[in-house]
C-alpha positions, 0 to 999 in steps of 0.5 A, spaced: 234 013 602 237 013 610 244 015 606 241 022 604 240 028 609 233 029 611 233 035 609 235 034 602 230 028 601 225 029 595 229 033 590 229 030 583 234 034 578 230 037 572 233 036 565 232 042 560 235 043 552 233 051 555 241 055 554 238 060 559 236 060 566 228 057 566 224 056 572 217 055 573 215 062 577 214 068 572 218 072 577 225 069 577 224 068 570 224 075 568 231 078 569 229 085 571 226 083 577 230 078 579 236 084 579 232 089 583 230 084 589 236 081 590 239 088 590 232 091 594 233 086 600 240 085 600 243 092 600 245 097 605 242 104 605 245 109 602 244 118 601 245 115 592 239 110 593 233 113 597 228 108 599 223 112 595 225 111 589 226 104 588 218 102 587 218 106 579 222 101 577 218 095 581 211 098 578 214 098 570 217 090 572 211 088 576 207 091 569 211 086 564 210 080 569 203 080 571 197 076 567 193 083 566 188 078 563 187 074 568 187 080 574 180 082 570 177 075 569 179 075 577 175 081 578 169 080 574 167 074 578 169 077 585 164 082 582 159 076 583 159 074 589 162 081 593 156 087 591 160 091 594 166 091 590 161 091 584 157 097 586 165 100 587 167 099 580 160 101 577 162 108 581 169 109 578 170 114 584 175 118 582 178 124 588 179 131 584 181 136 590 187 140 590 193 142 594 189 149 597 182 145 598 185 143 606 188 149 608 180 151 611 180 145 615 180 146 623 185 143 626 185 136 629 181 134 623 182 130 617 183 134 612 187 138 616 193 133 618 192 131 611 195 138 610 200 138 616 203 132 615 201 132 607 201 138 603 206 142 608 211 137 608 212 137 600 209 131 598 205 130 593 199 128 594 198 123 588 205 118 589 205 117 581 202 119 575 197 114 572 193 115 566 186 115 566 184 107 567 181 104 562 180 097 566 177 094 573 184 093 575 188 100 572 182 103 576 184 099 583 191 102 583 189 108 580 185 109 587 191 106 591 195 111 588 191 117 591 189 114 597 195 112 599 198 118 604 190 118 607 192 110 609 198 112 613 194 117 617 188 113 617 192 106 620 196 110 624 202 109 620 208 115 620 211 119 614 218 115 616 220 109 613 219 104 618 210 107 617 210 105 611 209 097 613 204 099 616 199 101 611 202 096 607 200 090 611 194 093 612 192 093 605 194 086 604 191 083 611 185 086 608 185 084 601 186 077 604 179 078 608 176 081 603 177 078 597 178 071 594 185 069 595 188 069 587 184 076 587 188 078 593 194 075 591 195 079 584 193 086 588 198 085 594 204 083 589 206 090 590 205 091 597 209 085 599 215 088 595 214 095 599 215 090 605 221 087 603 226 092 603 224 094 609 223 087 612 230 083 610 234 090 610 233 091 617 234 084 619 240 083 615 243 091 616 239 094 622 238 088 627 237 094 633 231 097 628 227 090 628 222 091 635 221 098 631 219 094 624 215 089 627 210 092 632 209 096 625 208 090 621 203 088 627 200 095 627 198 095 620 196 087 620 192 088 626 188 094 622 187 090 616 183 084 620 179 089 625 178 093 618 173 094 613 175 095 606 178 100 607 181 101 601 174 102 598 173 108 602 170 116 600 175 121 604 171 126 601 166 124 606 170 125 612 174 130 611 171 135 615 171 130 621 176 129 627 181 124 626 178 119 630 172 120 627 173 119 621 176 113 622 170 110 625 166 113 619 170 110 613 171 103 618 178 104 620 179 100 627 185 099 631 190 104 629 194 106 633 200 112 632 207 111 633 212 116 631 217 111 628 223 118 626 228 116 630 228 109 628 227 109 621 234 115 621 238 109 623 235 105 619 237 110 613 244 111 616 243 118 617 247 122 623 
C-alpha cells in the first residue's frame, strides 16, 4: 500500500462483458448529455452559438434522463409534510396576463420594470413553450418557465449573462431550504446546468470575469437563504406595488441590483 500514491489509494477496477461505455450515473451514460456538457462548459463563446440558445437542447435531454416517476412519488410526499406546497398544487395557479397589460403601470412599479426591462426589450415573457401540465412536476416547471424574468427583477439578477446566476442560485438555495433533498435535487438539475456554462467558462476562458461571476453567484445564494419560497409567489399580487415593495410582499429579502453589462460583453466576446 506505502507503494501506491496517496492519492490513487482505493481504487478498484471494474470488470464489465458491456462493449459500450457503462457507468453507474444516469447522466454520463447517456450520450447526448455527455456531448452537450463537455461542449457547454469547455468551450469559448462565439456570435454562432449564443449562450441562450444552449438550454432547449438540455430541456429535451434532462426529459429522457430524469425518473419522472420517481419526481411525482417525491412530491406526493413532500406534499405531507409541507402545506404550503400542497395548498400550491392544489391551486394550479397559472398567470394569463398579456404583453399590453404592463403598459398602465406607473413608474417604479412591479409591473412597470417587467415591461421596461421585459417587454420593451423584446423578450418574451414566457421563456419556452410548455403544454398545459398534466402532473405535479409539469406543473412546477410550467411555473418556473413563467416566472423566471420576474425572479431576476425580484433577486436583483440583470438581464445579462453573468444575472442569470443570480436567480439561478437563488432558485437552488431555495429549493434546498425548503424541500427535502431528493425533492430538491431532482428540481434543481436544471438550474445547475444554467450555472455551469457560466461558472466553468468564465474560469476557464474569461479569469478577469470571475469577481463579477462570483459576487453573482453570492447574491443570488444569499436570496435564496434570506428567502421564502419564492418560487411559490403570485405576481399578480404585486404588480401594482414598487419594487421594494413587492419584494417584501412576495418574501423576497436580500436582493441587491448589480448591472453586470460590461462584464457579461466581455465574457461573450463582443467589441
Amino acid at each position: 500500500m506505502n507503494d501506491i500514491p496517496y492519492l490513487q489509494r482505493g481504487i478498484s477496477p471494474v470488470s464489465t462483458e458491456s462493449s459500450v461505455l457503462v457507468s453507474s450515473s444516469k447522466y454520463l451514460n447517456h450520450p447526448r448529455m455527455r456531448e452537450w456538457i463537455s461542449t457547454i462548459t469547455l468551450k469559448r463563446n462565439g456570435p454562432d452559438r449564443p449562450a441562450q440558445t444552449e438550454m432547449y437542447e438540455v430541456i429535451s435531454i434532462l426529459n429522457e434522463i430524469q425518473d419522472l416517476e420517481y419526481i411525482e412519488d417525491l412530491f406526493t410526499r413532500e406534499r405531507k409534510s409541507n402545506p404550503e406546497l400542497d395548498r400550491w398544487l392544489s391551486e394550479g395557479f397559472m398567470s394569463q396576463y398579456k404583453e399590453s397589460d404592463f403598459e398602465a403601470y406607473a413608474p417604479g412599479t412591479l409591473g412597470h420594470v417587467f415591461y421596461t426591462d421585459v417587454i420593451k426589450q423584446n423578450f418574451d415573457i414566457v421563456i419556452y413553450d410548455q403544454d398545459t401540465p398534466r402532473t405535479q412536476y409539469e406543473y412546477f416547471r410550467y411555473r418556473s418557465g413563467q416566472t423566471h424574468d420576474l425572479e431576476h427583477i425580484m433577486t436583483g439578477g440583470d438581464f445579462h449573462y453573468m444575472g442569470e446566476l443570480v436567480p439561478a442560485w437563488a432558485r437552488i438555495t431555495s429549493h434546498f431550504k425548503f424541500f427535502s433533498p431528493e425533492l430538491a435535487g431532482e428540481l434543481s438539475v436544471l438550474s445547475m446546468f444554467v450555472n455551469l456554462r457560466y461558472t466553468v467558462r468564465t474560469m476557464l476562458h474569461y479569469p478577469h470575469v470571475w469577481p463579477v461571476c462570483q459576487n453573482a453567484v453570492e447574491r443570488g445564494m444569499r436570496v435564496g437563504r434570506e428567502s421564502g419560497p419564492f418560487f411559490m409567489a403570485r405576481y399578480e399580487d404585486a404588480f401594482d406595488l414598487p419594487l421594494e415593495e413587492a419584494r417584501a410582499k412576495l418574501g423576497y429579502v436580500g436582493a441587491e441590483n448589480v448591472d453586470t453589462s460590461a462584464a457579461s460583453a466581455a465574457w461573450a466576446e463582443r467589441a
